[in-house]
C-alpha positions as a printed NumPy array, in Angstrom:
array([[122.597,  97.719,  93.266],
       [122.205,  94.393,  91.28 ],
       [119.377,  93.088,  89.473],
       [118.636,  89.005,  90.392],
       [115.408,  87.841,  88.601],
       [113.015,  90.901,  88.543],
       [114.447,  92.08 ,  92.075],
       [116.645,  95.259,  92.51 ],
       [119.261,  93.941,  95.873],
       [121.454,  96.506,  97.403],
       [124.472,  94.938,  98.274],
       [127.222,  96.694, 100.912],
       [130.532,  95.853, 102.52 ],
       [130.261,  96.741, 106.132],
       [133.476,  96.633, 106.97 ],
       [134.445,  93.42 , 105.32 ],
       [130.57 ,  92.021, 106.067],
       [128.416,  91.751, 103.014],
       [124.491,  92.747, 103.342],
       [121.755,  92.982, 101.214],
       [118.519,  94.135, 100.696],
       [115.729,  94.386,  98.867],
       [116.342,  97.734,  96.731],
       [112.534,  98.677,  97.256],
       [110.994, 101.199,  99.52 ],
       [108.177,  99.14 , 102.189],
       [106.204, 102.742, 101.879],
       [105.481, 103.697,  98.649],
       [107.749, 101.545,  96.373],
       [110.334, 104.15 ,  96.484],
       [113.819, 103.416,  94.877],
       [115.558, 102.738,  97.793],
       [118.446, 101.254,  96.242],
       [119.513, 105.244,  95.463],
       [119.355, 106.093,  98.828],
       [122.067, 107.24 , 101.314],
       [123.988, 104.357, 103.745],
       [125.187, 105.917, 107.387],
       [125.365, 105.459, 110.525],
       [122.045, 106.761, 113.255],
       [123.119, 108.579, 115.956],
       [120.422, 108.885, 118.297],
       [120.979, 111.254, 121.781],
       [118.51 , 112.727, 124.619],
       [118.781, 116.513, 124.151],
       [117.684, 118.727, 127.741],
       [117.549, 122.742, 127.156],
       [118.848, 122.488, 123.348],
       [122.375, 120.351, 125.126],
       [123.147, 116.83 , 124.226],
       [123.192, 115.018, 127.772],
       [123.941, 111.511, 126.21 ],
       [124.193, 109.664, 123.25 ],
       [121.778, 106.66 , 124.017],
       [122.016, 104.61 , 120.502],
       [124.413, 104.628, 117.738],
       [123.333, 101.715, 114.967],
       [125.727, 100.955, 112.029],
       [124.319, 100.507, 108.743],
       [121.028, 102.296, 107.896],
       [120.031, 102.651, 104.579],
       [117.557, 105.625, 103.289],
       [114.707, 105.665, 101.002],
       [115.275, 109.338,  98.836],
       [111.736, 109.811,  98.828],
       [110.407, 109.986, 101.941],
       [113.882, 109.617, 104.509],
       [112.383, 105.728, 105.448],
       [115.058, 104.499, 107.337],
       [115.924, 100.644, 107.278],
       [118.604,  98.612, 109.237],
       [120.821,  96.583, 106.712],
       [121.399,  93.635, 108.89 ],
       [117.544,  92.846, 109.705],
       [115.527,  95.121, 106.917],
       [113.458,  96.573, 109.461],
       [112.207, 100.044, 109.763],
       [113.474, 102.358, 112.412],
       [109.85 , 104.066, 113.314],
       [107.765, 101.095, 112.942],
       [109.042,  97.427, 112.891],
       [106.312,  96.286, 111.532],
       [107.414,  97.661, 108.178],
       [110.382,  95.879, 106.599],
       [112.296,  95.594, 103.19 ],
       [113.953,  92.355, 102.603],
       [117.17 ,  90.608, 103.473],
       [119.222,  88.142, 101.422],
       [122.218,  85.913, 102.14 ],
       [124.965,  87.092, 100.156],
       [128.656,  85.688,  99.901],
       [131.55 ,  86.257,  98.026],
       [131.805,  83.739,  95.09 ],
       [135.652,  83.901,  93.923],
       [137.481,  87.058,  93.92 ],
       [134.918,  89.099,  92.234],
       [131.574,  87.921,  92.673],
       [128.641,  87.616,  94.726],
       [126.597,  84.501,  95.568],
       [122.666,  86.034,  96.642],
       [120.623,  83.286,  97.795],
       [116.666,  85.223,  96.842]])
């Protein structure tokens, strides 16, 4: 997490591709920047079996609060799209820093 202006931005390497985000939970102002990154794994389940996995989406980040789930590359929510947290264009500037265009 970096500060730019009065903005907490989450910043992650996805395997060599930077995102970021706005560091602030869309439901209750939560401090999503402490939240968990992973992968969601999502499967249809018949008589307690997995039968198929039918999604698997790379780079979800958590709120701690409440488990509000957010895709890194577009901000948006998992259970409702019409809730989002904001995305930024980040770059690497030189060999240690980070360009974030707010």
């Amino acid at each position: 997490m970096v500060t730019v202006g009065n903005r907490k931005v989450v910043v992650v390497n996805m395997d060599g591709n930077l995102r970021a985000v706005g560091g602030v939970c869309a439901h209750q102002a939560g401090p999503v920047w402490m939240g968990g990154i992973f992968d969601d794994v999502r499967a249809r389940v018949e008589d307690g079996q997995v039968v198929e996995y039918v999604a698997r989406q790379r780079g979800v980040i958590a709120c701690p609060w409440h488990g509000w789930e957010y895709e890194l590359e577009t901000g948006r929510c998992l259970w409702n799209s019409r809730y989002r947290i904001a995305t930024y264009r980040v770059e690497r500037d030189g060999e240690d820093g980070l360009a974030i265009w707010i």
